[in-house]
Each structure stands twice: as structure tokens, then as C-alpha cells.
Backbone of each chain as ProteinMPNN parsed JSONL, in Angstrom:
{"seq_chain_A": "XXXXXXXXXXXXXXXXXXXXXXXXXXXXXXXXXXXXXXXXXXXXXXXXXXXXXXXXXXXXXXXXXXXXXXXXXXXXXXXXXXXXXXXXXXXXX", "coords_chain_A": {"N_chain_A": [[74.714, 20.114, 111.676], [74.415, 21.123, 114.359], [77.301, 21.689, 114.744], [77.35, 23.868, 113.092], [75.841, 25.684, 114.486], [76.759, 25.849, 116.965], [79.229, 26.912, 115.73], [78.64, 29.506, 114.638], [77.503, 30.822, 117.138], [79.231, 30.957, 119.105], [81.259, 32.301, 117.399], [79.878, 35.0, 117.797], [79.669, 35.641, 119.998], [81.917, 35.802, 120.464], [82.548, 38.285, 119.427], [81.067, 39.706, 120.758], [82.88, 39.92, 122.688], [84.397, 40.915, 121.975], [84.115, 43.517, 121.767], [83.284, 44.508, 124.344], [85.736, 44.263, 125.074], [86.497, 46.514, 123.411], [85.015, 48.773, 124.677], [86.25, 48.7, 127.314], [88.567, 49.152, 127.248], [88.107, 52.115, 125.97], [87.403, 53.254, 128.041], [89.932, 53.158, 129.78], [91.707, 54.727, 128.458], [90.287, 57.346, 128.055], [89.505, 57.848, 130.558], [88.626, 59.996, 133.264], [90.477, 59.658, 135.695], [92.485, 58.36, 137.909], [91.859, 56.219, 139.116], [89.708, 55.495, 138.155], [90.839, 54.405, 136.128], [91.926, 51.775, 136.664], [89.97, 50.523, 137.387], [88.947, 50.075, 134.414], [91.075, 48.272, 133.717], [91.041, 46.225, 135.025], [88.163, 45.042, 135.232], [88.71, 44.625, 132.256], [90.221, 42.629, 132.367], [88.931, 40.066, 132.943], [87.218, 40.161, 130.791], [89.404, 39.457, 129.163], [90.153, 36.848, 130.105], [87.44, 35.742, 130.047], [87.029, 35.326, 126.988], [89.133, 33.64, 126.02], [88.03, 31.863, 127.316], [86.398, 31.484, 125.172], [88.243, 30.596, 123.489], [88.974, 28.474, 123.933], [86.9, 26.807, 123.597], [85.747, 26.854, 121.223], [88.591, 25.863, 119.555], [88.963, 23.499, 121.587], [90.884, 22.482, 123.124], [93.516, 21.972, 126.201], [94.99, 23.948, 126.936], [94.007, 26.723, 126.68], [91.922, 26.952, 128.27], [93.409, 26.822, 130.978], [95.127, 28.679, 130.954], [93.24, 30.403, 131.189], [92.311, 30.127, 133.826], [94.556, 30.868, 135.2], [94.58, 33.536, 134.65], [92.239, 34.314, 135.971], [93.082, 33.601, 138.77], [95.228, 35.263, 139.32], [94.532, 37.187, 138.346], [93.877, 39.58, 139.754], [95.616, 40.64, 141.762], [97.096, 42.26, 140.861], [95.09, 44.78, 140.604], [94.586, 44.728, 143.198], [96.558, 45.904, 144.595], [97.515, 48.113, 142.665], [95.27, 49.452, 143.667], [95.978, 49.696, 146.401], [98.445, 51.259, 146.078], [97.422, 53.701, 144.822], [95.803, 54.33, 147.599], [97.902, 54.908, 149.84], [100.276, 55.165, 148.209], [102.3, 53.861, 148.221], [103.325, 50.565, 147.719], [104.066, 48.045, 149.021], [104.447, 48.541, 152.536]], "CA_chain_A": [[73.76, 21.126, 112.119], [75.329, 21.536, 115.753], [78.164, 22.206, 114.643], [77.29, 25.303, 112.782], [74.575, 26.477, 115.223], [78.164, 26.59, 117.951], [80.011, 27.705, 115.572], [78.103, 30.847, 114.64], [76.88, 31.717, 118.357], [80.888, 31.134, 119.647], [81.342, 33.595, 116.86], [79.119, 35.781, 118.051], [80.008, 35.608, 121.312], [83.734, 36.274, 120.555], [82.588, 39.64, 118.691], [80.252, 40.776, 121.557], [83.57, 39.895, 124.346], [85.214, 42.084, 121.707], [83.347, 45.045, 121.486], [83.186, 44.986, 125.321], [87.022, 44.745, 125.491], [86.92, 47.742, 123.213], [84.253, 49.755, 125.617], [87.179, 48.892, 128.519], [89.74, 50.462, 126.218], [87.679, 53.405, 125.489], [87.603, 54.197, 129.661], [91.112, 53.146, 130.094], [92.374, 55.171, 127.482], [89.764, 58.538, 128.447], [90.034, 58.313, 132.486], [89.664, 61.021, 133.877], [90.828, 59.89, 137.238], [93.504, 57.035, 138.243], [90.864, 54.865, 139.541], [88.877, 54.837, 136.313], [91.706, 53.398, 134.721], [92.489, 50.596, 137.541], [88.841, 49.926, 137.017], [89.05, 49.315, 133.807], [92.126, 47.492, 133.91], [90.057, 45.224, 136.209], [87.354, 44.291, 134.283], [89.39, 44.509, 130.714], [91.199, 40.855, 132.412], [88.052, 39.331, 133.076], [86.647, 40.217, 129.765], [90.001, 38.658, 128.336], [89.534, 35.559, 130.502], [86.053, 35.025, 129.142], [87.711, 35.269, 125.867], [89.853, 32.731, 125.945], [87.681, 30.268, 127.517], [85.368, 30.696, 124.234], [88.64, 30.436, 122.153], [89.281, 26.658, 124.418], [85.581, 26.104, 123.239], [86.314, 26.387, 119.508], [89.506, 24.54, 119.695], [89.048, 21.825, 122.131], [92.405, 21.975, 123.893], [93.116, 22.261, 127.183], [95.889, 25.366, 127.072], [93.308, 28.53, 126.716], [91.052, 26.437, 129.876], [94.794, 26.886, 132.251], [95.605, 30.344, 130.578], [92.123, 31.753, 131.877], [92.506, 29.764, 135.201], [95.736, 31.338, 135.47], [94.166, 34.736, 134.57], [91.517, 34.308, 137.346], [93.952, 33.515, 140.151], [96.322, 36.049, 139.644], [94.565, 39.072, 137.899], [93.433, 40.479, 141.278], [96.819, 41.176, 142.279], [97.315, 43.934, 140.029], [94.389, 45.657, 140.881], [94.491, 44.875, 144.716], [98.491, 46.441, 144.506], [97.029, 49.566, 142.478], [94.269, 50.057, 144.629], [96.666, 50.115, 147.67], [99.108, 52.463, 145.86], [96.151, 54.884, 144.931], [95.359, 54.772, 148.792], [98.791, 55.378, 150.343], [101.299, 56.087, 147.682], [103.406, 53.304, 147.931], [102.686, 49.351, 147.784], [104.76, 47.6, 150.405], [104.724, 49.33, 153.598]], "C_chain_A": [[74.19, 21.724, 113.456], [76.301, 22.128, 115.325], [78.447, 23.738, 114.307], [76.447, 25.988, 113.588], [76.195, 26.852, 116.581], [78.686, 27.311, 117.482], [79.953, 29.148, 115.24], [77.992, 31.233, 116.055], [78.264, 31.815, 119.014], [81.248, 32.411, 118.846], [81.125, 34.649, 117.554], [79.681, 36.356, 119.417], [81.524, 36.619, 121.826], [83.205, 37.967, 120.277], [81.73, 40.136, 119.89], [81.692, 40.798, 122.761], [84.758, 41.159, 123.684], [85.377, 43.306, 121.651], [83.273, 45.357, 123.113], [84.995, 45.285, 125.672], [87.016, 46.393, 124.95], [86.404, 49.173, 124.282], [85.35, 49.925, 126.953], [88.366, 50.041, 128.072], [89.772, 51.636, 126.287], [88.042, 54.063, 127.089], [88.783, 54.105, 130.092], [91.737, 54.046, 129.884], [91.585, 56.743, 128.012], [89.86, 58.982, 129.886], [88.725, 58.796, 132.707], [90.441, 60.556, 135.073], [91.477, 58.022, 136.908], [92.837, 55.982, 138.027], [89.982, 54.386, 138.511], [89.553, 54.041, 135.822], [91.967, 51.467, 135.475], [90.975, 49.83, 137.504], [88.246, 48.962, 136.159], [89.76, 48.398, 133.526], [91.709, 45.75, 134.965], [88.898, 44.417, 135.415], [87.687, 43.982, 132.994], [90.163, 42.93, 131.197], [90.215, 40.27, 132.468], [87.387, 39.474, 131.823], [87.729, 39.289, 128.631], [89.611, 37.144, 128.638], [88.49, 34.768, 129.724], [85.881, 34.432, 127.648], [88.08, 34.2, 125.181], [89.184, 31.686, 126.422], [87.06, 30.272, 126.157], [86.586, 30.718, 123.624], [88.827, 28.722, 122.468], [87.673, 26.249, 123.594], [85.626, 25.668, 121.712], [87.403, 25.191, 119.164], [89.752, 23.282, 120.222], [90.451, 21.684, 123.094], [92.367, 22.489, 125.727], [93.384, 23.499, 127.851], [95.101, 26.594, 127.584], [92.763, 27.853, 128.305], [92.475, 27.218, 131.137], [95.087, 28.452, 132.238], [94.789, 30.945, 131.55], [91.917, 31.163, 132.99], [93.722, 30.668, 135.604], [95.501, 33.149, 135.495], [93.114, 35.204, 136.04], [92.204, 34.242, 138.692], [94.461, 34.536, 140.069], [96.134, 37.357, 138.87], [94.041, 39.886, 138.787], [94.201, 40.957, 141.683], [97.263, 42.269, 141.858], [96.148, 45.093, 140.632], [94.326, 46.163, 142.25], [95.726, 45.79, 144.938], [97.661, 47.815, 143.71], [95.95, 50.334, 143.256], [95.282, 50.521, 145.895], [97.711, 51.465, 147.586], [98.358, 53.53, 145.946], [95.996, 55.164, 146.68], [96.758, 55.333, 149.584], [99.9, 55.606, 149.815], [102.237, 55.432, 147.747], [102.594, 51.581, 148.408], [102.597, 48.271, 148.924], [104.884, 48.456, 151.538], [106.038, 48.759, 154.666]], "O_chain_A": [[74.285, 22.95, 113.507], [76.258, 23.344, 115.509], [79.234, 24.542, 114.807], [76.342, 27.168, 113.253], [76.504, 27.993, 116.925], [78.939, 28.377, 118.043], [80.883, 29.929, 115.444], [78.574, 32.309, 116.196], [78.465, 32.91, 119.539], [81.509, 33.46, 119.435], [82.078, 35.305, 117.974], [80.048, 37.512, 119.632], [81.942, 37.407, 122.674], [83.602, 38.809, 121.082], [81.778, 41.366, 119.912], [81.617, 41.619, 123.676], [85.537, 41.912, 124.268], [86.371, 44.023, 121.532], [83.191, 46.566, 123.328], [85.436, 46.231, 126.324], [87.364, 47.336, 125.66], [87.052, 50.178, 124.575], [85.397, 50.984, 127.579], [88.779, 51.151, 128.406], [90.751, 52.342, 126.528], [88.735, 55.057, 127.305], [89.03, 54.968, 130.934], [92.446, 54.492, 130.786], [92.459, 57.483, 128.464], [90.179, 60.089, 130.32], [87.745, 58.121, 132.391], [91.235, 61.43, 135.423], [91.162, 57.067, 136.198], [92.972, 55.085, 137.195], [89.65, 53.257, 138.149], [89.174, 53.073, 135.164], [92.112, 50.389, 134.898], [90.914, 48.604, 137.594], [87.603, 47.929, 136.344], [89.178, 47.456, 132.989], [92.19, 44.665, 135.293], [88.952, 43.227, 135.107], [87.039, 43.08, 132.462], [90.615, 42.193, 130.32], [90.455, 39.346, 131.69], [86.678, 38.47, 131.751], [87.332, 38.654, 127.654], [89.014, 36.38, 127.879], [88.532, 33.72, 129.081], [85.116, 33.58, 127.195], [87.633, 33.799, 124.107], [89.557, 30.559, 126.094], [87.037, 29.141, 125.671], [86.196, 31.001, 122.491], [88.834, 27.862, 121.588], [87.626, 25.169, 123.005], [85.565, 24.555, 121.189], [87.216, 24.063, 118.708], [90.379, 22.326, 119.767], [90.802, 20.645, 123.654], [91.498, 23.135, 126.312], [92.756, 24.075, 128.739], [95.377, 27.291, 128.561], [93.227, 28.29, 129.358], [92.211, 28.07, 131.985], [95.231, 29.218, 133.191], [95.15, 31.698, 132.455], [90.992, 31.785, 133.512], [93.525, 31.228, 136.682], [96.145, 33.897, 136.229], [93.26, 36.13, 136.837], [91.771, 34.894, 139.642], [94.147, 35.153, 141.087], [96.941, 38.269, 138.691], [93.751, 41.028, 138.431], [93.864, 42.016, 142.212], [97.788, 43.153, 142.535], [96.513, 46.189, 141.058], [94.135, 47.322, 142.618], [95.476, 46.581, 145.848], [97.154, 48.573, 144.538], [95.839, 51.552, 143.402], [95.285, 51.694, 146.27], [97.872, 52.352, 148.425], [98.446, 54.309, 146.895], [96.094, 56.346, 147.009], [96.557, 56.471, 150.011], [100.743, 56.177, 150.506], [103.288, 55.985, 147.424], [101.634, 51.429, 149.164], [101.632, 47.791, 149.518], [105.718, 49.329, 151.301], [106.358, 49.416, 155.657]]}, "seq_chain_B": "XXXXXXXXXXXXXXXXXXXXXXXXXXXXXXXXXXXXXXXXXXXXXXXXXXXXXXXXXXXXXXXXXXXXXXXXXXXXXXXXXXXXXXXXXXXXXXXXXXXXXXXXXXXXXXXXXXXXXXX", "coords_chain_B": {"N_chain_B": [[88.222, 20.293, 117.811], [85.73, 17.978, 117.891], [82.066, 18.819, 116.509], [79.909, 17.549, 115.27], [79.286, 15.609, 116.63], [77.613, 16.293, 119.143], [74.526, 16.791, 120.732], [71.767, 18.13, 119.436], [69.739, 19.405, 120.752], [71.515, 19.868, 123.291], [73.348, 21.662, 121.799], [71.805, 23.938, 120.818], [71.299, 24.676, 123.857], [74.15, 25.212, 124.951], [74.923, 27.153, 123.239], [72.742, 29.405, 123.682], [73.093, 29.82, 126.603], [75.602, 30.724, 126.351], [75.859, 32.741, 124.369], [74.071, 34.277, 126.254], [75.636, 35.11, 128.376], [77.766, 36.028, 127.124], [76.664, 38.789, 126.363], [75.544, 39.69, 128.108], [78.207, 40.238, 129.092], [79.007, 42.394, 127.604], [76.931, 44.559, 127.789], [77.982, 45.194, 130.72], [80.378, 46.387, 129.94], [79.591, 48.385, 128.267], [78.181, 49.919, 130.287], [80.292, 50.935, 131.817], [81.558, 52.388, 129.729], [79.106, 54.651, 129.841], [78.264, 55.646, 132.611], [77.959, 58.348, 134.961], [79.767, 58.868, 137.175], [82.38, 57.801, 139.532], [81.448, 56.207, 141.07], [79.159, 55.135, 139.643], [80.378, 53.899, 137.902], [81.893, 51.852, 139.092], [80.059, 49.63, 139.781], [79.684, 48.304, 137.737], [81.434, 46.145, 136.009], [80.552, 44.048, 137.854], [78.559, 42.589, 136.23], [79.817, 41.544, 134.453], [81.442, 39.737, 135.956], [79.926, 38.365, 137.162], [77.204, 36.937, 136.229], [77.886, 36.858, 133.581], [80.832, 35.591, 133.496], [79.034, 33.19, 134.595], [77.521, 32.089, 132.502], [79.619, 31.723, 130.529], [80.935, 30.01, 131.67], [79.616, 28.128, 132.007], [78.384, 27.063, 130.026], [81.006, 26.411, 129.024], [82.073, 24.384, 130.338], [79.17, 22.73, 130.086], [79.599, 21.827, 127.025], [82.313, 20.48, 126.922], [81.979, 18.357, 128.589], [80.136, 16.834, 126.652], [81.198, 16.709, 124.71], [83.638, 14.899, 124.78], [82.678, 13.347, 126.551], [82.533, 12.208, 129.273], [82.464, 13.934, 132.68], [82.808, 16.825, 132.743], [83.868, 19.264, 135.228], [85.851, 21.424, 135.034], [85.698, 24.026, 135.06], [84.498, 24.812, 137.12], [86.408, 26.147, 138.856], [87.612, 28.292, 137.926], [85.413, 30.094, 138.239], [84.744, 30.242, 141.104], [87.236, 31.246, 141.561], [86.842, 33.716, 140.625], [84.24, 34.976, 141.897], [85.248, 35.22, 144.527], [87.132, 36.85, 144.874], [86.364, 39.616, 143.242], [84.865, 40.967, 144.875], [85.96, 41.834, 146.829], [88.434, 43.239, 145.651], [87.004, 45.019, 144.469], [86.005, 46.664, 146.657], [88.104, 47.412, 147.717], [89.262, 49.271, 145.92], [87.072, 51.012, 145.8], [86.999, 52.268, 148.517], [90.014, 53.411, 148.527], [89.151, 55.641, 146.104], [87.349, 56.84, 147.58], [88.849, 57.7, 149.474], [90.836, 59.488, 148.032], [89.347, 60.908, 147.311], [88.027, 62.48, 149.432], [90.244, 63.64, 150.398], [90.858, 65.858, 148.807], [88.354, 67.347, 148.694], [86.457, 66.437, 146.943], [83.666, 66.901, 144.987], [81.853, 64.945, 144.019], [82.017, 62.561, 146.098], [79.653, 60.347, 147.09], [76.54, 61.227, 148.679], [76.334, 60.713, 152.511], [73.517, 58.467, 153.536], [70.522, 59.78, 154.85], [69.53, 59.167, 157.993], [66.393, 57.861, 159.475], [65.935, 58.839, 162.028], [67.185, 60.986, 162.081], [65.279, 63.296, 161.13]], "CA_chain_B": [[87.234, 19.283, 118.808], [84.503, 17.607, 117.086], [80.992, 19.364, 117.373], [78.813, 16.993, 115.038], [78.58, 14.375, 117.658], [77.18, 16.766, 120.219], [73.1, 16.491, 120.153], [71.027, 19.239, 118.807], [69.372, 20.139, 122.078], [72.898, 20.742, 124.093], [73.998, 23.097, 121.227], [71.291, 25.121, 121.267], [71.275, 24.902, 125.081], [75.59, 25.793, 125.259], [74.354, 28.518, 122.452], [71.89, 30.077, 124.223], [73.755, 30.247, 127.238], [77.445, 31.501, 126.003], [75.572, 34.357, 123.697], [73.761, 35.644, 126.922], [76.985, 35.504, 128.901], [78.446, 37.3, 126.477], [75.938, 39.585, 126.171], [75.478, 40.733, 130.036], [79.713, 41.152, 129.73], [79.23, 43.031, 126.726], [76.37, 45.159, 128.691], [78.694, 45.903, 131.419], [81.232, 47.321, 129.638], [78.93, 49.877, 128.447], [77.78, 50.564, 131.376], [81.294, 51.175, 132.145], [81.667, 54.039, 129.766], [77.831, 55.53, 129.345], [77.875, 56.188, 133.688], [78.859, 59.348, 135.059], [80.725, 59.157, 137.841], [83.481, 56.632, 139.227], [80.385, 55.436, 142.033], [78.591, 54.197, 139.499], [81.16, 53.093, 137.352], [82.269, 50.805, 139.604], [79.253, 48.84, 139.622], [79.418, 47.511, 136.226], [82.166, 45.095, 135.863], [80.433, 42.92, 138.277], [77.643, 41.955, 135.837], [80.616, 40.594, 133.667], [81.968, 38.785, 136.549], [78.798, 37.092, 138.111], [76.384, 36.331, 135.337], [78.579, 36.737, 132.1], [80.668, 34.288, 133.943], [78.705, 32.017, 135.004], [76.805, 31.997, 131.638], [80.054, 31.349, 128.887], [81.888, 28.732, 131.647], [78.414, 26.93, 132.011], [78.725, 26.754, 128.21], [82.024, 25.117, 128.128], [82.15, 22.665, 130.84], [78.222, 21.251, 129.46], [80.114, 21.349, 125.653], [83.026, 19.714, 126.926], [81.204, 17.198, 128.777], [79.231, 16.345, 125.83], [82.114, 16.274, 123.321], [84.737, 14.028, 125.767], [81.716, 11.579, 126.881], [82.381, 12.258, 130.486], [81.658, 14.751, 133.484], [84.479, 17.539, 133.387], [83.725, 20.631, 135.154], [87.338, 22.79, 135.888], [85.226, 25.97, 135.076], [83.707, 25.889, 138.879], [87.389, 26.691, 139.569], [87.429, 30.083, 137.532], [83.919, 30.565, 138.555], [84.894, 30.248, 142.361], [88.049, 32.597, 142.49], [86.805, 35.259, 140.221], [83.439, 35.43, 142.057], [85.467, 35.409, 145.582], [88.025, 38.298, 144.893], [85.903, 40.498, 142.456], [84.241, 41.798, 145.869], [87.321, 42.277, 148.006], [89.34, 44.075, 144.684], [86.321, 46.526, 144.303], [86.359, 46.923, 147.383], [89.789, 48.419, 147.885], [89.336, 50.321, 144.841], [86.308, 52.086, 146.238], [87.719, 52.842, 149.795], [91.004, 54.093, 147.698], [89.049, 56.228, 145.735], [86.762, 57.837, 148.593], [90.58, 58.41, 150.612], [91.331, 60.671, 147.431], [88.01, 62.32, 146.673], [87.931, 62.981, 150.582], [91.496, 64.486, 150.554], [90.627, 66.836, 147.942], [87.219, 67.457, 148.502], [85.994, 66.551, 145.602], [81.935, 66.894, 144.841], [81.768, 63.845, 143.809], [81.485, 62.06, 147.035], [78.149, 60.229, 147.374], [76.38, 61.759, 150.047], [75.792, 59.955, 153.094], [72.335, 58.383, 153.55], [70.355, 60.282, 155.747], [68.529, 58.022, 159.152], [64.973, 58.163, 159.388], [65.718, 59.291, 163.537], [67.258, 62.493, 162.232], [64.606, 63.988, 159.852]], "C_chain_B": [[85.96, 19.218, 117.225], [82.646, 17.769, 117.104], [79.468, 18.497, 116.109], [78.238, 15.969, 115.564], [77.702, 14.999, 118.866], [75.583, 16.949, 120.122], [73.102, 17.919, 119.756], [71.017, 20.237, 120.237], [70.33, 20.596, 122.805], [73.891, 21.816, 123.176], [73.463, 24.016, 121.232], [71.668, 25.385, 122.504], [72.786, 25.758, 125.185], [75.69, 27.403, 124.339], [73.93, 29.692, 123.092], [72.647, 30.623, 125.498], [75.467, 31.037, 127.094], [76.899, 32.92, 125.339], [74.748, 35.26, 124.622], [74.765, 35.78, 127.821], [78.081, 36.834, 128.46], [77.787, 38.73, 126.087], [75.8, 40.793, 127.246], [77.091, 41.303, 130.123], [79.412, 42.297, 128.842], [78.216, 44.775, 127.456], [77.35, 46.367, 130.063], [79.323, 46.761, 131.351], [80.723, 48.521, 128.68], [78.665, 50.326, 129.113], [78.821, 51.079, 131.775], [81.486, 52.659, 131.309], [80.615, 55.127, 129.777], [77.733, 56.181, 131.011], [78.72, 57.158, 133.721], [79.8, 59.943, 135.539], [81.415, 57.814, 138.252], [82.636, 55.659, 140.46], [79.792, 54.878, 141.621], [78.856, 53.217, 138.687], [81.12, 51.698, 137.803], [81.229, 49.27, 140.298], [79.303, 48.084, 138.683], [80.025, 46.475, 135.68], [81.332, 43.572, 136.457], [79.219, 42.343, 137.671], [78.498, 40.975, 134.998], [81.324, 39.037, 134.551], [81.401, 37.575, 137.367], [78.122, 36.515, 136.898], [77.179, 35.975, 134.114], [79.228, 35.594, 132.509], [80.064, 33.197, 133.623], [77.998, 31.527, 133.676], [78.186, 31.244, 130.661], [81.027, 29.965, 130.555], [80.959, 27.659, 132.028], [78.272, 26.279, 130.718], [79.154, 25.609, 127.747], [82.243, 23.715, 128.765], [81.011, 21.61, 130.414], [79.32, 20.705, 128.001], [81.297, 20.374, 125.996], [83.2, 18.629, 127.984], [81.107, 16.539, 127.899], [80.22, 15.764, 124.904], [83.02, 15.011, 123.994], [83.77, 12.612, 126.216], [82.026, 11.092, 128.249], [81.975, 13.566, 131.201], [82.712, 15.462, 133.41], [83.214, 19.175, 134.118], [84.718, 21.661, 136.331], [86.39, 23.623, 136.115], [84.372, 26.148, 136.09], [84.899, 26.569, 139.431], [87.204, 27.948, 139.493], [86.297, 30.474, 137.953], [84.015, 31.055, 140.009], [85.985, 31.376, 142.419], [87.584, 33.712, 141.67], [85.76, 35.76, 141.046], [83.66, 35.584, 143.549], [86.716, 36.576, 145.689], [87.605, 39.191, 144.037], [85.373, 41.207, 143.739], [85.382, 43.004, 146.47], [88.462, 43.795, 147.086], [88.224, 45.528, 144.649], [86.312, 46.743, 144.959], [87.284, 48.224, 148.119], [89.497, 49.449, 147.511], [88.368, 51.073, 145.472], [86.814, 52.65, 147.719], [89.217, 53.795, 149.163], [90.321, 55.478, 146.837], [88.274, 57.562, 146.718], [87.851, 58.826, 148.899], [90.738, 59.643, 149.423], [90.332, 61.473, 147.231], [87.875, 62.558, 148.05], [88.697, 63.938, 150.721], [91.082, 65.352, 149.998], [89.314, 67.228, 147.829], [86.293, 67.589, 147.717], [83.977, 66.561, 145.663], [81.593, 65.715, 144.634], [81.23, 62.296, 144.506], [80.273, 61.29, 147.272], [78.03, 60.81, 148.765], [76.089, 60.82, 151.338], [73.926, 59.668, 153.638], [71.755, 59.377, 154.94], [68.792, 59.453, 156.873], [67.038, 58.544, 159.397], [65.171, 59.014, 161.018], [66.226, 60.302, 163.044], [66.508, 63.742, 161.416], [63.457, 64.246, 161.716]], "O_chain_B": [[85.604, 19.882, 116.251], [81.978, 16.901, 117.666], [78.294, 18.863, 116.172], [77.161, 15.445, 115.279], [77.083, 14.194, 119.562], [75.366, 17.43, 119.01], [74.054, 18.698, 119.725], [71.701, 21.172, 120.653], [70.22, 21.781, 123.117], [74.813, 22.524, 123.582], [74.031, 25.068, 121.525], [72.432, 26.347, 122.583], [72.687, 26.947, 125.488], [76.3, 28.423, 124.66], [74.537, 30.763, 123.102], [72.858, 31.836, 125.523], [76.119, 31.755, 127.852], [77.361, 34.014, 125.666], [74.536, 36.448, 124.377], [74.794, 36.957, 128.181], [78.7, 37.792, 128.924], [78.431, 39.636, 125.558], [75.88, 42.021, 127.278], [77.436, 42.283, 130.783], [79.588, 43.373, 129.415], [78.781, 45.865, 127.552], [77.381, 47.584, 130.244], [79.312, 47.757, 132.074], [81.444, 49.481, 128.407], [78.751, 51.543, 128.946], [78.48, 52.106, 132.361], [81.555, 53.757, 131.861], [80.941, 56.313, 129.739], [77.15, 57.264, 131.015], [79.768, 57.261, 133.084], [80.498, 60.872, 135.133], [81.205, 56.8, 137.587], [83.076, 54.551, 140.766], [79.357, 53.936, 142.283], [78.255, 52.158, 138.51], [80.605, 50.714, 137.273], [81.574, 48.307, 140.984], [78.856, 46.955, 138.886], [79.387, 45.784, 134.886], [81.357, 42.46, 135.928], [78.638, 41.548, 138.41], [78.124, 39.82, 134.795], [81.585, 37.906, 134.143], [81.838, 36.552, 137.895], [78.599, 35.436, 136.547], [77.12, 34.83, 133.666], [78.707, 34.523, 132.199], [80.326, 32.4, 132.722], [77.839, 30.307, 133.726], [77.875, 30.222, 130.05], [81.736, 29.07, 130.096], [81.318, 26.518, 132.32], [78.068, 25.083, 130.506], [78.792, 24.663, 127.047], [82.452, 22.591, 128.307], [81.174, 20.395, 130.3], [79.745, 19.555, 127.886], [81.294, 19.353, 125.309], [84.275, 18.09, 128.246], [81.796, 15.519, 127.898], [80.158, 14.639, 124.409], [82.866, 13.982, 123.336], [84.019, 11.406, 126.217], [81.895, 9.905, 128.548], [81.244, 14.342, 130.585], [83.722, 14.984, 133.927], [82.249, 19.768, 133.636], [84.614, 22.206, 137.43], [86.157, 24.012, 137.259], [83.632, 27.122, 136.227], [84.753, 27.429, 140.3], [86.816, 28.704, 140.383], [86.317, 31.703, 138.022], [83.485, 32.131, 140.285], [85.806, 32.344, 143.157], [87.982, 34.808, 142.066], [85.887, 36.969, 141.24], [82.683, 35.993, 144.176], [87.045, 37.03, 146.785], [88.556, 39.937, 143.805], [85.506, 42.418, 143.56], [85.543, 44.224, 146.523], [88.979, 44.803, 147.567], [88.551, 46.708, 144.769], [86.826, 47.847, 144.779], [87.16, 49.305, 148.695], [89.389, 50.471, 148.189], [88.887, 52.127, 145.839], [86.962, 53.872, 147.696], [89.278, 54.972, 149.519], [91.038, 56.475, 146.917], [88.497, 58.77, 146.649], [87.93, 60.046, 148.755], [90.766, 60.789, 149.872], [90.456, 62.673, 146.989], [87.051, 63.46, 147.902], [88.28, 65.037, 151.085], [90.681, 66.129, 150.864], [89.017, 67.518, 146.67], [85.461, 68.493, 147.646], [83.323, 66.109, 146.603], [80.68, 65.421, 145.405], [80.554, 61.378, 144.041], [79.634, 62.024, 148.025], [78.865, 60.909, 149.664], [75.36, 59.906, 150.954], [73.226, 60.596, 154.044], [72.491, 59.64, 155.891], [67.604, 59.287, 156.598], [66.778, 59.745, 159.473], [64.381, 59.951, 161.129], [65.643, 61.192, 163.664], [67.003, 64.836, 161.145], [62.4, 64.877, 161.708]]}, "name": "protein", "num_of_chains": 2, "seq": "XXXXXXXXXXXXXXXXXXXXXXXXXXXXXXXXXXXXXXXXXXXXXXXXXXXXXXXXXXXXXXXXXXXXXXXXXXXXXXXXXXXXXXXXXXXXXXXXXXXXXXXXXXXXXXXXXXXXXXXXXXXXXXXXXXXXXXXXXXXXXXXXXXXXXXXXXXXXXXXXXXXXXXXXXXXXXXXXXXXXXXXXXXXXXXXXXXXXXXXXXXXXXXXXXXXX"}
């Protein structure tokens, strides 16, 4: 009885983190403006993240848990580095 | 992993909480394309990154508590750096975007508030 009451709402879950990846997509992909896209590009990793922890939840292992630790540490860097380009046009000064 | 040893009550409970997690991200990222400009855009991610959060990795560390038959909980890690550089990154991004809608004087601009001493 647990089992299927997780395994439907993990379902569920997956298909609503999917439908929001697609809504990131949609603004990535339409813009208009740079920063829209670095926006979405911003929240489209944290929506994967979330992802992947419910796929560790289904499976049990520890891999997806490290992946989306690994996603959290180091998907800021992209955005913080495009944000800085957007402001002065080059990354490293 | 094995989910018929896990009680009743902590599946609903990891249930309940992971489908409104996912719910508030799912939220966001409409909000992401239904706003109109990139001021209020940039509001919207952070419902995915505070509540959605905290909602699907409250989920997994009770479930994988429950299933393991001890206390684990990594997911304050991810919880802690996404909810301490999601500020600082929007941040940027909004000071970055002002610098160009300033340069170009775009309309767009929010206006600045105006002080009750100059009315």
C-alpha cells in the first residue's frame, strides 16, 4: 500500500518537475532579451536538480543524491559568469 | 529501494510533501513565462528554490531515513547552498540587467519609489 501511494505521487511529481522544465524551455527558447535566457538557464538547473533527487527517491542509490549536490554547488557559476559578461562584456577582467 | 517496509503514515506524509514541492516548482516556472517583464520575471525561480526545495528534499531525507533504519539527512547540504547563492546569482543578474536597460534607455526600468518627504 506505501509503496504504491510513493510510487504514484513520485510519479507525479516527476511529471509536474517536467512540465516546469518545459515552461523554462519555452522562455529560454522565446527570450526576448539575454537576461531572460540566463534566467532561465538558472532556474532550468534547479528544476533539474529537484529532478534527480526524486529519481534517487525511486531508486534508492546514492549517485542521483551526489549528482544534484554537485548540481547545487556548481550551477551558480554559470549564471554568476553570464551575469558578469551581460554587465561588462567580458568575464575575467 | 524497498518501499513496503516504510509505514503508511510517512508515505503519505513524504507524498504530501514531494507533490507540493513539486507543485510550487512547477508554479514558478509559469510564472516564469505568463509575467511581463524581466522585473517580474525574475522573481519566480525563487519559489522553486525556497519552498519547492525544501518540500521534495524534506521528502527524501524523511523516506530515506525510514527505508535505511537510521537518521540520514545530506539534503540540508543542497538545501543550504542553493538557498545561499540563489540570492547573490539573482542578484547580479538584476544589477546586469538594469546596467543594460539603463544604457539604452529602455522603458522598462521600474520606476523609482517615490519618498513620502517629496510629495
Amino acid at each position: 500500500m506505501s509503496a504504491m501511494i510513493l510510487w504514484w505521487s513520485i510519479t507525479l511529481a516527476q511529471v509536474l518537475l517536467a512540465a516546469a522544465m518545459l515552461a523554462t524551455l519555452y522562455r529560454l527558447i522565446v527570450g526576448p532579451r539575454a537576461q531572460d535566457r540566463v534566467l532561465s538557464l538558472d532556474s532550468m538547473y534547479v528544476v533539474a536538480m529537484l529532478l534527480l533527487v526524486t529519481f534517487g527517491m525511486r531508486v534508492g542509490t546514492v549517485i542521483y543524491f551526489e549528482v544534484a549536490l554537485l548540481i547545487g554547488l556548481l550551477g551558480f557559476v554559470g549564471t554568476v559568469a553570464l551575469a558578469k559578461f551581460l554587465m561588462r562584456g567580458e568575464v575575467i577582467e | 529501494m524497498n518501499f513496503d517496509d516504510v509505514p503508511l503514515w510517512i508515505a503519505i506524509l513524504v507524498s504530501a510533501v514531494v507533490l507540493i514541492g513539486a507543485a510550487l516548482t512547477f508554479i514558478g516556472a509559469l510564472g516564469l513565462v505568463r509575467s511581463e517583464s524581466f522585473y517580474q520575471r525574475i522573481h519566480m525561480p525563487t519559489l522553486g528554490t525556497s519552498f519547492g526545495a525544501i518540500g521534495i528534499l524534506l521528502g527524501s531525507a524523511v523516506l530515506s531515513s525510514f527505508a535505511e533504519g537510521r537518521f540520514i539527512a545530506h539534503e540540508v547540504l543542497i538545501f543550504v547552498f542553493v538557498s545561499v547563492t540563489t540570492p547573490v546569482t539573482l542578484m547580479l543578474l538584476a544589477r546586469a540587467a538594469l546596467h543594460r536597460d539603463r544604457v539604452e534607455g529602455s522603458k522598462e526600468v521600474p520606476s523609482a519609489l517615490v519618498k513620502p518627504s517629496d510629495q
